[in-house]
Backbone of each chain as ProteinMPNN parsed JSONL, in Angstrom:
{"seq_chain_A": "XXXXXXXXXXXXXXXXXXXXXXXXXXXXXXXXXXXXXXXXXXXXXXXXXXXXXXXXXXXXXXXXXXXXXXXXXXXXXXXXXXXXXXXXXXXXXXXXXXXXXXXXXXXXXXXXXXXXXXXXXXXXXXXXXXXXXXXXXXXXXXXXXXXXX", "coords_chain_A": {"N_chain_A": [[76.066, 23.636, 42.17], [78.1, 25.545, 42.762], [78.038, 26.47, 40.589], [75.833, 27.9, 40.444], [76.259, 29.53, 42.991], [78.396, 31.236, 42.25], [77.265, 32.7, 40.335], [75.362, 33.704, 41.806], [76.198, 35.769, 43.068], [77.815, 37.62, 41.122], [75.688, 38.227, 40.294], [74.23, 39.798, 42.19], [77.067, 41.661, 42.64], [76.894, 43.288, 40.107], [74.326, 44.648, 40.061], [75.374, 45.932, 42.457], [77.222, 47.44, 41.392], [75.624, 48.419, 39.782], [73.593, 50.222, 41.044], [74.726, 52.259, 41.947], [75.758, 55.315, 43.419], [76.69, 58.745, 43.963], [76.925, 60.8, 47.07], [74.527, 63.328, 46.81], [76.347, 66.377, 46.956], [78.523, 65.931, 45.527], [77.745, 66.666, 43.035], [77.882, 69.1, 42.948], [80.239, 69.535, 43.55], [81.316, 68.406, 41.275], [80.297, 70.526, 39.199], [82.033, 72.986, 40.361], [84.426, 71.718, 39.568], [83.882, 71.602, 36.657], [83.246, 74.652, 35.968], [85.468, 75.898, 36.557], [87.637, 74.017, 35.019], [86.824, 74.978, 32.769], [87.363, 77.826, 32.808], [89.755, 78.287, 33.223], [91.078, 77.43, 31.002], [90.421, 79.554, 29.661], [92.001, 81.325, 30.371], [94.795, 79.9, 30.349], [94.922, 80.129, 27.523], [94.44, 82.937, 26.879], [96.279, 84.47, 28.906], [98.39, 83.157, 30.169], [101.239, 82.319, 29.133], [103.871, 81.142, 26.898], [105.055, 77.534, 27.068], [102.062, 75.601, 27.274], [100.951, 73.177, 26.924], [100.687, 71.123, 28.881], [99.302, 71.774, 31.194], [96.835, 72.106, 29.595], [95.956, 69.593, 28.917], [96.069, 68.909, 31.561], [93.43, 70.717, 32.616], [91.797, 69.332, 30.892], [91.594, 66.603, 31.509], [90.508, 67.183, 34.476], [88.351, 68.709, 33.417], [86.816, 66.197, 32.603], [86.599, 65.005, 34.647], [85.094, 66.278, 36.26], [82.409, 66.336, 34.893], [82.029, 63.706, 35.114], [81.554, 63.132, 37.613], [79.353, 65.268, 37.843], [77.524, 63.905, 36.416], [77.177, 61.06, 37.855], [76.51, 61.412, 40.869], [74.211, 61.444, 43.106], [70.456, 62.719, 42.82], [69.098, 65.091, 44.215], [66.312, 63.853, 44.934], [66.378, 61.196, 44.585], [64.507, 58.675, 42.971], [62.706, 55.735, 42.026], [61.437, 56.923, 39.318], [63.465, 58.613, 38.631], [65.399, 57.121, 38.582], [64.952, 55.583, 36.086], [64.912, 57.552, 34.438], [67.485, 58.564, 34.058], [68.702, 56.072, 32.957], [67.978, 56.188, 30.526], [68.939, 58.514, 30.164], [71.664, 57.488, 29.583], [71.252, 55.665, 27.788], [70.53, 57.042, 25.146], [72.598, 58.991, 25.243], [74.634, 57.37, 24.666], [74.525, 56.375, 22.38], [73.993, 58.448, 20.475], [76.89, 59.18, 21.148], [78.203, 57.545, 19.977], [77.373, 57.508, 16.739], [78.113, 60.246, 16.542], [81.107, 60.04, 16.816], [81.062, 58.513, 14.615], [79.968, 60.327, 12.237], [81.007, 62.999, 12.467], [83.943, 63.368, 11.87], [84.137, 63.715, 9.291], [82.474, 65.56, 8.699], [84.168, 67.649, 10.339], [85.792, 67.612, 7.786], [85.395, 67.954, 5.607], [84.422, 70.613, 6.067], [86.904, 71.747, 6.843], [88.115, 71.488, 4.233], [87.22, 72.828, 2.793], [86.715, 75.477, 3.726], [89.682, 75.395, 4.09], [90.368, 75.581, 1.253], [90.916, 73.315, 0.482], [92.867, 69.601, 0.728], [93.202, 68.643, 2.906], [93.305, 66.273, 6.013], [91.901, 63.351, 6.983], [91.212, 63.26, 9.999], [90.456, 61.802, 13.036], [88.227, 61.681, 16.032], [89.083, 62.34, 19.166], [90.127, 60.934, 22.398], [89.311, 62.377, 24.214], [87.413, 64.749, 22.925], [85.543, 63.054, 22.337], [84.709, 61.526, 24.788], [83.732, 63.718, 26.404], [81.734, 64.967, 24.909], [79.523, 62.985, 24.685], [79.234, 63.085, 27.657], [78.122, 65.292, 28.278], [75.916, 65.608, 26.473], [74.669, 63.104, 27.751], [74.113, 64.679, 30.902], [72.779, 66.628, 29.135], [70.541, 65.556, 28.385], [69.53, 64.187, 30.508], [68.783, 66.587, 32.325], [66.807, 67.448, 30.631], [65.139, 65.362, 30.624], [64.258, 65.266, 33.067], [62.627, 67.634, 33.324], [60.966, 67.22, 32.022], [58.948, 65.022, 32.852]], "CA_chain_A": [[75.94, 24.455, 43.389], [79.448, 26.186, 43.319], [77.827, 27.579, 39.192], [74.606, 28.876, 41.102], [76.729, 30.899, 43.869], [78.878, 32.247, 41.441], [75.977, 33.495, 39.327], [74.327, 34.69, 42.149], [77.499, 36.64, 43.593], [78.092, 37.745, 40.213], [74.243, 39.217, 39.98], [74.51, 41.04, 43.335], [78.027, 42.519, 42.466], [76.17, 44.071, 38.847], [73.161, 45.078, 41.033], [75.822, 46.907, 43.46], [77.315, 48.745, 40.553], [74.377, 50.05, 38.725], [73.018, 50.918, 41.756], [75.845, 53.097, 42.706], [75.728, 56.247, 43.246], [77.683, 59.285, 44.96], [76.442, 61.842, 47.214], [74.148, 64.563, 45.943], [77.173, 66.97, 46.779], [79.367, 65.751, 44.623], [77.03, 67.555, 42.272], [78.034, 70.755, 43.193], [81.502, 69.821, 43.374], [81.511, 68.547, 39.568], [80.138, 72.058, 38.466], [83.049, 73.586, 40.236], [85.549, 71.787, 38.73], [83.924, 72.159, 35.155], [83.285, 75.658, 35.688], [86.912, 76.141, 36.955], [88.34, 74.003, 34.044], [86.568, 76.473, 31.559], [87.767, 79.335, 33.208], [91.007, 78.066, 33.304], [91.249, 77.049, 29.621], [90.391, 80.911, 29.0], [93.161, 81.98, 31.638], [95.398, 79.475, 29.663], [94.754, 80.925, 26.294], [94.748, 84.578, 26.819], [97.199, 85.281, 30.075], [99.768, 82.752, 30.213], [102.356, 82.497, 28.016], [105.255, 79.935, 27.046], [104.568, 76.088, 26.805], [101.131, 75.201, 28.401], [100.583, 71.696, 26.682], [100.586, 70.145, 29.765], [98.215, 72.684, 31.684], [96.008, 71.888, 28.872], [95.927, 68.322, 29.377], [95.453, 68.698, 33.208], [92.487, 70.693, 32.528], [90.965, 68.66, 29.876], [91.336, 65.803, 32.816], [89.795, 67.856, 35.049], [87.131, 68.419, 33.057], [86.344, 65.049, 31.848], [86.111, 64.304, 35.959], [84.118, 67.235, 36.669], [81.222, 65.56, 34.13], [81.97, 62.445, 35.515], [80.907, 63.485, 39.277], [77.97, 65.423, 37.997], [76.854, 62.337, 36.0], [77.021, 59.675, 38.319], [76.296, 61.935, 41.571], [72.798, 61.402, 43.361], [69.525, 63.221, 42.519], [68.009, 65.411, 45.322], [64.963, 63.181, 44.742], [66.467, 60.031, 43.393], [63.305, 57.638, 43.397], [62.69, 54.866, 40.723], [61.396, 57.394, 37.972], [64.95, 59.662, 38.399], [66.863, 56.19, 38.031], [65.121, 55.376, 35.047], [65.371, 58.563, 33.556], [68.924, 58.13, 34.203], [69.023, 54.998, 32.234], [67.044, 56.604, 29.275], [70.062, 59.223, 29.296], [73.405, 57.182, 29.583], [71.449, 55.617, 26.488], [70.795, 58.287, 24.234], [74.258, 59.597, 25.217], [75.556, 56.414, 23.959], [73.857, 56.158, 20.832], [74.847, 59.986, 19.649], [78.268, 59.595, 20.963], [78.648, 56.601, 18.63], [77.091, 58.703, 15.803], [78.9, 61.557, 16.415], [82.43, 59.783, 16.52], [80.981, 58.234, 13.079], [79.853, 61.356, 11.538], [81.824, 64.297, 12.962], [85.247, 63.629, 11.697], [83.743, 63.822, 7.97], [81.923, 67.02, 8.728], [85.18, 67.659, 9.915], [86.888, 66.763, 6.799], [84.426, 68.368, 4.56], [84.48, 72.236, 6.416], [88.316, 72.422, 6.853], [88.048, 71.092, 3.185], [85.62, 74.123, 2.287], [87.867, 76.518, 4.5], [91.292, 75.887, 3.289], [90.379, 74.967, -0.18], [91.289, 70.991, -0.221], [94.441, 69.075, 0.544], [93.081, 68.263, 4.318], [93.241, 64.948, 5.607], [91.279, 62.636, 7.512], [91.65, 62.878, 10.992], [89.458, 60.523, 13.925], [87.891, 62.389, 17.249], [90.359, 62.365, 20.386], [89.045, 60.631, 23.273], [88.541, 63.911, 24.992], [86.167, 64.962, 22.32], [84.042, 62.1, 22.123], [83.788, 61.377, 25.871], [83.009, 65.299, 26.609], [80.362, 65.109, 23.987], [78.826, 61.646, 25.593], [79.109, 62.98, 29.059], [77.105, 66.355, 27.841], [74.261, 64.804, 26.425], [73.767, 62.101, 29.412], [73.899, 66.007, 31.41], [71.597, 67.685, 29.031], [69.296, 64.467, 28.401], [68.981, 63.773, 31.675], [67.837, 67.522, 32.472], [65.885, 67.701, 29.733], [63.831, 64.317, 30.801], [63.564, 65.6, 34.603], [62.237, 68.764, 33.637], [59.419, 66.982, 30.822], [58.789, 63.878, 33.335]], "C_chain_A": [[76.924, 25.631, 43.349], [79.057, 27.22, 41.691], [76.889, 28.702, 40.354], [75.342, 29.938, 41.79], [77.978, 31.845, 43.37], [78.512, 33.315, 40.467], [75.171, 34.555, 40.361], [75.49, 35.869, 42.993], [77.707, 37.555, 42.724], [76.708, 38.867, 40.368], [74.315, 40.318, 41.076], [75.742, 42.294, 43.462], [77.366, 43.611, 41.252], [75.133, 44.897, 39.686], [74.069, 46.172, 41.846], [76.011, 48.158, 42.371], [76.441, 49.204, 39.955], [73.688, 50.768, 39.597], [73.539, 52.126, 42.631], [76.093, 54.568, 42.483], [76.379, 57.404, 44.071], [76.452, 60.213, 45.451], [75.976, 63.027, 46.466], [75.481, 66.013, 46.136], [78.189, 66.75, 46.006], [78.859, 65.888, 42.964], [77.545, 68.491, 41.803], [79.733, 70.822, 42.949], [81.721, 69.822, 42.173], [81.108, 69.853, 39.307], [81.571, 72.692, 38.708], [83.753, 73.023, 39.691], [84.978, 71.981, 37.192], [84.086, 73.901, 35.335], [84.709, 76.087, 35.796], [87.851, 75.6, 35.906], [88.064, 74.786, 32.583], [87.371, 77.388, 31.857], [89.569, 79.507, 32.755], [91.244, 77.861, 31.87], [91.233, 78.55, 28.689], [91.862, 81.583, 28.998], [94.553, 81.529, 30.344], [95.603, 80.021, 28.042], [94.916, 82.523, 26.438], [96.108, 85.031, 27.936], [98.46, 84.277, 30.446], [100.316, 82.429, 29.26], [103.5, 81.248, 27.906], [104.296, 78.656, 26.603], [103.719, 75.703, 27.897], [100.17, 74.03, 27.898], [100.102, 70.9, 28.096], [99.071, 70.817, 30.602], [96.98, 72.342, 31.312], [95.217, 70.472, 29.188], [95.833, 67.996, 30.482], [93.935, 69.001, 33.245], [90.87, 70.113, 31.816], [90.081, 67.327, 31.022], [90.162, 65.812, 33.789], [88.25, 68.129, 34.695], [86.205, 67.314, 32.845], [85.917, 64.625, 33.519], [85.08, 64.938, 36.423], [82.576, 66.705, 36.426], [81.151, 64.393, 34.751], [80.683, 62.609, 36.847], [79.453, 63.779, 38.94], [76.482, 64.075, 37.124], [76.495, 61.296, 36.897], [76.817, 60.396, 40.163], [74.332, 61.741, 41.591], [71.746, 62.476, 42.682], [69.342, 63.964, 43.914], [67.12, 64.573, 45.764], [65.361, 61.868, 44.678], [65.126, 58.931, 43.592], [63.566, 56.789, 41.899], [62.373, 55.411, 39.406], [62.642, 58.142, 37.613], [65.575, 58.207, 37.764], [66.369, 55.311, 36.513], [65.119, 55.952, 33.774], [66.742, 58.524, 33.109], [69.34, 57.588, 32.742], [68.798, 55.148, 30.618], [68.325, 57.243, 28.8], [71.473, 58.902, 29.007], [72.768, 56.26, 27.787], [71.344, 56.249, 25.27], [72.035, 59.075, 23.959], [75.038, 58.442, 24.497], [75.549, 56.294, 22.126], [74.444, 57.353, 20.048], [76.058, 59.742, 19.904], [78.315, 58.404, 20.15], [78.461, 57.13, 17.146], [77.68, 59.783, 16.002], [80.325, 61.37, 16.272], [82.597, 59.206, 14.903], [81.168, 59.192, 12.267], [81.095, 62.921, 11.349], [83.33, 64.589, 12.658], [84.914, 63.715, 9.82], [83.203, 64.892, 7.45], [83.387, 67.887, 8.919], [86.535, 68.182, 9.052], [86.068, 67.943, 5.486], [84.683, 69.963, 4.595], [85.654, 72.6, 6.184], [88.893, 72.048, 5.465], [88.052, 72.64, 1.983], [86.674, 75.35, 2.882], [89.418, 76.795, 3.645], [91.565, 75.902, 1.4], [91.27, 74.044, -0.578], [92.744, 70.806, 0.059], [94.226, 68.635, 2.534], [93.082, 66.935, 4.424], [92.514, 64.361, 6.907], [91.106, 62.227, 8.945], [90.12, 62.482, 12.374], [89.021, 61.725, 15.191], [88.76, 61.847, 18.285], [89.145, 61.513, 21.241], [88.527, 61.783, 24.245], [87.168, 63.916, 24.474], [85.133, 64.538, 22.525], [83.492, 61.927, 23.746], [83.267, 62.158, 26.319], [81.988, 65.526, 26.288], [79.513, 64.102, 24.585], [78.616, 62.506, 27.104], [77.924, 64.728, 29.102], [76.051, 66.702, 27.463], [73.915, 63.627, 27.344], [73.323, 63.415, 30.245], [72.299, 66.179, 30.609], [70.165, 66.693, 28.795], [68.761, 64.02, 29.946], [68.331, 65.299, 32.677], [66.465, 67.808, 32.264], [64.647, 66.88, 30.048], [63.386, 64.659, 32.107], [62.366, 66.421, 34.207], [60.722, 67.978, 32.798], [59.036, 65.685, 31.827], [57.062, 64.004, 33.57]], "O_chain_A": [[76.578, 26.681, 43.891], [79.54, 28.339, 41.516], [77.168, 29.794, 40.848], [75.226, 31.106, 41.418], [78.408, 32.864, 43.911], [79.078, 34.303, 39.998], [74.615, 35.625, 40.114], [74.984, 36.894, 43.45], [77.859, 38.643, 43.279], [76.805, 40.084, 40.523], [74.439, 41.52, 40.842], [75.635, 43.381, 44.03], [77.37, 44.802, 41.562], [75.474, 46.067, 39.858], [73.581, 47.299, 41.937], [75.445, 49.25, 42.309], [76.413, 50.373, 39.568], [73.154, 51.82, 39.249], [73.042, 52.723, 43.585], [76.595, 54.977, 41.436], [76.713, 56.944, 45.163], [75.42, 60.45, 44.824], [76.679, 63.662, 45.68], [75.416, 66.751, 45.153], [78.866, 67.765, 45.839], [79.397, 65.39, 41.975], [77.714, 68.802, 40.624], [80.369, 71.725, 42.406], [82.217, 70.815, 41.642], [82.162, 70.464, 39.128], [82.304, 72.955, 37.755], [84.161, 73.785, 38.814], [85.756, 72.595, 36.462], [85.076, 74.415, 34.814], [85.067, 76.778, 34.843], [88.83, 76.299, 35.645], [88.825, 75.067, 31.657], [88.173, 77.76, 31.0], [90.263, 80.386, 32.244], [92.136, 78.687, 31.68], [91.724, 78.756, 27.579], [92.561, 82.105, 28.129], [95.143, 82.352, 29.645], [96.744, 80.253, 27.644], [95.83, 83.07, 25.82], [96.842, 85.964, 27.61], [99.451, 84.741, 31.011], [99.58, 82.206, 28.299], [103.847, 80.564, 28.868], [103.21, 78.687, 26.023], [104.096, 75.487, 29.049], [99.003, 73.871, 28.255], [99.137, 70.136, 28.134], [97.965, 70.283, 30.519], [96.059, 72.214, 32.118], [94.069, 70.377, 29.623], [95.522, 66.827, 30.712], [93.13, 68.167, 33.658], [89.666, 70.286, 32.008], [88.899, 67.103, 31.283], [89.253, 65.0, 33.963], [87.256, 67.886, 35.379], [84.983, 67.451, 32.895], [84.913, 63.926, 33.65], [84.159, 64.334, 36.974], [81.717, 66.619, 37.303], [80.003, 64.002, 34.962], [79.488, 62.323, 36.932], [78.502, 63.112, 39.347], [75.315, 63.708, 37.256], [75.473, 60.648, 36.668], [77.116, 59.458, 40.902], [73.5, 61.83, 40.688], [72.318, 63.2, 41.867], [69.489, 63.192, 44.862], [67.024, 64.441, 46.984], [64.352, 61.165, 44.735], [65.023, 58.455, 44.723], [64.332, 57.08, 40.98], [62.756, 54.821, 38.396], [62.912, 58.325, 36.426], [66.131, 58.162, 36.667], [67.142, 54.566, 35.91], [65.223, 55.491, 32.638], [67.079, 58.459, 31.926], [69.929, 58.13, 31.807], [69.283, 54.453, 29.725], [68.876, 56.992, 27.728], [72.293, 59.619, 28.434], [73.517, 56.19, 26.813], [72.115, 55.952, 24.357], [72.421, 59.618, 22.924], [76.02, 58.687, 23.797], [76.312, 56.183, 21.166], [75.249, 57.224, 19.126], [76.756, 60.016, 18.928], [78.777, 58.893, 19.119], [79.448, 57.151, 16.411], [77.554, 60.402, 14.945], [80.957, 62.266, 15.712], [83.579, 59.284, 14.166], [82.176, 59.247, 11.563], [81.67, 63.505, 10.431], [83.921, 65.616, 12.991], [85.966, 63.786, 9.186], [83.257, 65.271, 6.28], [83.804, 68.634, 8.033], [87.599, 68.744, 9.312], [86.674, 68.552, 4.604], [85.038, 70.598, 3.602], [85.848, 73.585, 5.472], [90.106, 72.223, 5.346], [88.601, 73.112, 0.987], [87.342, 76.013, 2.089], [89.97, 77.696, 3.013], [92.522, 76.134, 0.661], [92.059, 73.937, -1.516], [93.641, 71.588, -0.255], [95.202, 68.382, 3.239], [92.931, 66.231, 3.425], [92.618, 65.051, 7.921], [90.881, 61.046, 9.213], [89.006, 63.005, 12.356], [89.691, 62.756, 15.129], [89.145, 60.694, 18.094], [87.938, 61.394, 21.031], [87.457, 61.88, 24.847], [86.145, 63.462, 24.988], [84.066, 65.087, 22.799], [82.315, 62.09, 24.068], [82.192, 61.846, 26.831], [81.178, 66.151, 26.972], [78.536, 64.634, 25.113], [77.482, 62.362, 27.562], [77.123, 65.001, 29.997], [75.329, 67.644, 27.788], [72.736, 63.35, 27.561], [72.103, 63.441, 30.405], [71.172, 66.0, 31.071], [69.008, 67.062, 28.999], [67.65, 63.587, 30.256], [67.537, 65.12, 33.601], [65.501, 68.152, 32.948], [63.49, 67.272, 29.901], [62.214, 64.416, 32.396], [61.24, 66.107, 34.592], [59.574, 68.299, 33.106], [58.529, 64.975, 30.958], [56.434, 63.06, 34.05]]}, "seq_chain_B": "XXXXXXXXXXXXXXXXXXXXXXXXXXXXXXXXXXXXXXXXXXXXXXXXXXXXXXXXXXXXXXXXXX", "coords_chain_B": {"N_chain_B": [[48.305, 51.351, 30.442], [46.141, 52.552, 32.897], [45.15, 54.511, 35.581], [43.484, 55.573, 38.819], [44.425, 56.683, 40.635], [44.339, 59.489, 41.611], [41.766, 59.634, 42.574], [41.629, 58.103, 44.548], [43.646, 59.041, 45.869], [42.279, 61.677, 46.371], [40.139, 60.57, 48.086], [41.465, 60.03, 50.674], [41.802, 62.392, 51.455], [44.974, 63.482, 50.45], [47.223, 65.674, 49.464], [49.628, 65.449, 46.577], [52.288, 65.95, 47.319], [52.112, 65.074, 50.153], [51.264, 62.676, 49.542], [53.858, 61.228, 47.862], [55.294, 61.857, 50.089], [54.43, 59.682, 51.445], [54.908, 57.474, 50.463], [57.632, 57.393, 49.644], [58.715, 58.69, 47.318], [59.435, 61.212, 44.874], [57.196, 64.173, 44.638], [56.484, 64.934, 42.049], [56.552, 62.366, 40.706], [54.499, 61.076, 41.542], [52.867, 62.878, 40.011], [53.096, 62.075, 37.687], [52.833, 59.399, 37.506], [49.976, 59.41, 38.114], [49.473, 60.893, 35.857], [49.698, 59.489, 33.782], [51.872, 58.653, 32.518], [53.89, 57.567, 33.644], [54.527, 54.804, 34.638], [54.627, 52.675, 37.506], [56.981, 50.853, 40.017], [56.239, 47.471, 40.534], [56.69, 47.374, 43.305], [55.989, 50.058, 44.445], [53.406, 49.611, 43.6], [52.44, 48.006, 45.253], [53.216, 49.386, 47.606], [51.481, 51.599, 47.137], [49.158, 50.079, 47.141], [48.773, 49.266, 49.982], [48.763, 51.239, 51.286], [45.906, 52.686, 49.901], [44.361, 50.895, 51.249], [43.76, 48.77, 49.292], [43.345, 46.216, 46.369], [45.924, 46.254, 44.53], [44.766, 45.986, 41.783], [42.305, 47.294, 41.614], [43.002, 50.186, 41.231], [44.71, 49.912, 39.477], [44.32, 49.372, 35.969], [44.516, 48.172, 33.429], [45.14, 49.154, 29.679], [43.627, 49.529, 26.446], [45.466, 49.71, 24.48], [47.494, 48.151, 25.586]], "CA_chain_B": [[47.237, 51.084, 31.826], [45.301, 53.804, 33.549], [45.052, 54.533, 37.363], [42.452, 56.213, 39.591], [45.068, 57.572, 41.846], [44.271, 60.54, 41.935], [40.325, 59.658, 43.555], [42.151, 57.123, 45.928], [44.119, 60.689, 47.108], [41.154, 62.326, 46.948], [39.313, 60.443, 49.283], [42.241, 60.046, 51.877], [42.283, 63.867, 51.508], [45.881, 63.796, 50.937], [47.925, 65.859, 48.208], [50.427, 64.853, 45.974], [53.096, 65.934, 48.0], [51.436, 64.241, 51.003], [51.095, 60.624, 49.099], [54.728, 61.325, 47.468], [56.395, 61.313, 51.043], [54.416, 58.516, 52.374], [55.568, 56.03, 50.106], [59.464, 57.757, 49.392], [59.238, 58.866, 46.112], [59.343, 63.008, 44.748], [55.9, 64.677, 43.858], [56.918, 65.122, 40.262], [56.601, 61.186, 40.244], [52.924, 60.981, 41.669], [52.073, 63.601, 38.78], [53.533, 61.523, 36.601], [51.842, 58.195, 37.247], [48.558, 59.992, 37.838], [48.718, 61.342, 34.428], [49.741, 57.838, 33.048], [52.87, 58.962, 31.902], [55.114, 56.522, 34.313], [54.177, 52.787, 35.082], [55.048, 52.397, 38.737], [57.417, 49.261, 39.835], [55.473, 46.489, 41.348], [56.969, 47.685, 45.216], [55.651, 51.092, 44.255], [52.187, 49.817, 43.185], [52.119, 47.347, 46.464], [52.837, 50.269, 48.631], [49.913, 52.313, 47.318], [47.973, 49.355, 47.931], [48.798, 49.173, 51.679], [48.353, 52.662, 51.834], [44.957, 53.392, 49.793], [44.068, 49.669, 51.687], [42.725, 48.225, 48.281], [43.849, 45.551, 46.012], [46.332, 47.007, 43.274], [44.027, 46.068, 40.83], [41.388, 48.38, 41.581], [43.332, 51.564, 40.801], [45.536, 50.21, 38.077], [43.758, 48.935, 34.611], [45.057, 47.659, 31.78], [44.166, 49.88, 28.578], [43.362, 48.605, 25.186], [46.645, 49.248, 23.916], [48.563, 47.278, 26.355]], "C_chain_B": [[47.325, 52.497, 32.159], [45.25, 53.516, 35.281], [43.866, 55.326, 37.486], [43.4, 56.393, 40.949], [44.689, 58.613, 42.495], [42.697, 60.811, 42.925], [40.288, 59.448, 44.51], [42.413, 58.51, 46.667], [43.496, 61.321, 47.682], [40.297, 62.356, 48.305], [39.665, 60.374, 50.396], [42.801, 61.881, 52.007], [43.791, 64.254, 51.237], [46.32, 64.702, 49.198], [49.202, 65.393, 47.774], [51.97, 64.928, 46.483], [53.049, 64.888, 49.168], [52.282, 62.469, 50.742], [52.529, 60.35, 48.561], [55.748, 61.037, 49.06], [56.101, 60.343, 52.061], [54.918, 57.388, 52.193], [57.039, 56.667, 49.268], [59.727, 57.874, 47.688], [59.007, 60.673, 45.956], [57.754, 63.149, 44.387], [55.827, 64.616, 42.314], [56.687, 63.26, 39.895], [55.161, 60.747, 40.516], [52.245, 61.559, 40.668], [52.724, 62.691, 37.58], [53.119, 60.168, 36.201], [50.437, 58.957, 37.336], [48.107, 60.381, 36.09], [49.063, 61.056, 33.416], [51.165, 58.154, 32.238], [54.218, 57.747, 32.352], [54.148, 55.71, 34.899], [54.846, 52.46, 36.399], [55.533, 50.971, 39.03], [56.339, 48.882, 40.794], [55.723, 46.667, 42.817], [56.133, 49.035, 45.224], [53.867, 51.162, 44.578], [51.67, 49.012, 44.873], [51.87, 48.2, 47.408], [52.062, 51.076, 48.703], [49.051, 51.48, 47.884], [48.197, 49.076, 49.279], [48.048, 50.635, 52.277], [46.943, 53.14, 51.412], [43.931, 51.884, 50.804], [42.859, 48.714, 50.9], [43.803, 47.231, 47.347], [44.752, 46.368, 44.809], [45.585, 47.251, 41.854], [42.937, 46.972, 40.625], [41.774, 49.239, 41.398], [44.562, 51.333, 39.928], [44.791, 49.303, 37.66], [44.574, 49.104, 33.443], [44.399, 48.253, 30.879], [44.106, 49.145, 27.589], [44.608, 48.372, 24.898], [48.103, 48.627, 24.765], [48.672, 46.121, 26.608]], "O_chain_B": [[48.172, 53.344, 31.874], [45.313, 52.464, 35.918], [43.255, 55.743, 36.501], [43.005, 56.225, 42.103], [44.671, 58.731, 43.72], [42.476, 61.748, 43.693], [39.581, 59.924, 45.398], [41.798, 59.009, 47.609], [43.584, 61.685, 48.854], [39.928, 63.212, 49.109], [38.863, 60.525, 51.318], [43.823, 62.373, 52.486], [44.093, 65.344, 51.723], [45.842, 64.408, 48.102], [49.926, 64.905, 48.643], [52.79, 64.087, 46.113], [53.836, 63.941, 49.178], [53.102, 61.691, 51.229], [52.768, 59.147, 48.674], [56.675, 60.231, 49.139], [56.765, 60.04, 53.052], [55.287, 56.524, 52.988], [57.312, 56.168, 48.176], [60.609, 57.345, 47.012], [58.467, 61.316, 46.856], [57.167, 62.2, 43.866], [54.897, 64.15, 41.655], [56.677, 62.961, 38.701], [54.637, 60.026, 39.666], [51.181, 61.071, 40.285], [52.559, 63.1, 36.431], [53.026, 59.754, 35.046], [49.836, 58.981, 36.262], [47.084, 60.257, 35.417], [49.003, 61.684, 32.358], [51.242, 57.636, 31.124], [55.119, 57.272, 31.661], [53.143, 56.02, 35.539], [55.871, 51.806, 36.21], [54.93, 49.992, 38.591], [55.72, 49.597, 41.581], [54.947, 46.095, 43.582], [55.455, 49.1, 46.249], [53.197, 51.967, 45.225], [50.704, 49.422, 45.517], [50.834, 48.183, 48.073], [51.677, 51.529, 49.781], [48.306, 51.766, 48.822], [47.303, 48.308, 49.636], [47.257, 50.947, 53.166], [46.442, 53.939, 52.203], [42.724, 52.088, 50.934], [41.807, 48.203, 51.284], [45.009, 47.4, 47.526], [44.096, 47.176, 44.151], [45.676, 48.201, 41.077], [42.672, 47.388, 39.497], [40.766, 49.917, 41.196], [45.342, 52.24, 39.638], [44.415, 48.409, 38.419], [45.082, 50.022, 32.8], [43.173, 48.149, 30.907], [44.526, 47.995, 27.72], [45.081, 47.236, 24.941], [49.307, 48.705, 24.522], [49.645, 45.717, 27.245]]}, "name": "protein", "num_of_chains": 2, "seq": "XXXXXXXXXXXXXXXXXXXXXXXXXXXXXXXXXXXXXXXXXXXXXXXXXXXXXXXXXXXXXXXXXXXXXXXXXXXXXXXXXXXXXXXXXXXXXXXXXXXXXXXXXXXXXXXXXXXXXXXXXXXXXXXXXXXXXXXXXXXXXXXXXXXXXXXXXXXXXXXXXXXXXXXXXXXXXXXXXXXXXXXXXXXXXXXXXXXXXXXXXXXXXXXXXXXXXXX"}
């Protein structure tokens, strides 16, 4: 009795989270902050000056939340074909960003190889990278499947 | 599987917008089961059948390759 209502507590908590979703404005807000941590990453590079490691690393943040929001932020529409479009794109995003953290540090390895002429060494994708790249194709896969639905 | 949605609509005069906000889903999702592209969930297919007031089975069919 006490397995069953832990199983079924258990199923309804899973059920809450996948079904969880934020306001369609928090859409709009993710754009601004990506567009704003681009901008800023320019700003940072060309017009300020001195030590802006940290700056960097705020906006990277920033960004990585920005994607977040517009990822997991409602649909206008959301109905059962949006949420299993959805589902189509957090897996395709998964699948490339696993392939791309495979591949991409070998490509990599190979160009700045080809570039400096040899003596480079082996280095892994940041978690920036990889989750930026994941959270960019769930974005453009999940465009891409609205717009062909 | 195949539907005959689109005759059911027909005959209740309604368009795809129409039949899209009677039973709470977008238009883009009525054109999309109509033209067999998306498999509607079983609450989906129930609530057409309340609404065209026919058994589900009559406007969804099973195709060969299913």
């Amino acid at each position: 009795m006490e397995i069953k209502k832990f199983a079924e507590c258990e199923r309804r908590g899973i059920n809450r989270l996948m079904n969880f979703r934020l306001p369609h404005y928090f859409y709009k807000i993710g754009m601004a902050l990506v567009a704003a941590s681009i901008l800023m990453f320019f700003v940072r590079a060309f017009v300020i000056e001195g030590e802006t490691e940290t700056l960097r690393m705020i906006f990277k943040k920033v960004l990585l939340i920005g994607l977040l929001l517009m990822s997991i932020a409602r649909d206008k529409e959301e109905d059962e074909l949006i949420t299993k479009l959805r589902m189509q794109s957090y897996t395709y995003a998964f699948i490339i960003g696993v392939l791309y953290a495979l591949i991409m540090p070998y490509i990599d390895l190979g160009v700045s190889n080809l570039v400096h002429g040899g003596g480079e060494v082996y280095k892994d994708l940041g978690d920036f990278q990889v989750l930026m790249f994941m959270l960019f194709i769930q974005l453009f896969s999940f465009i891409t499947l609205k717009r062909t639905r | 599987m195949e539907n005959t949605i689109k005759v059911e609509r027909a005959i209740l005069s309604l368009t795809q917008d129409d039949l899209a906000k009677k039973i709470g889903v977008s238009r883009q999702t009525i054109n999309s089961i109509e033209a067999n592209r998306y498999v509607p969930s079983t609450v989906l297919a129930l609530k057409l059948s309340v609404l065209f007031n026919k058994p589900v089975n009559e406007f969804f069919k099973l195709s060969a390759d299913d």
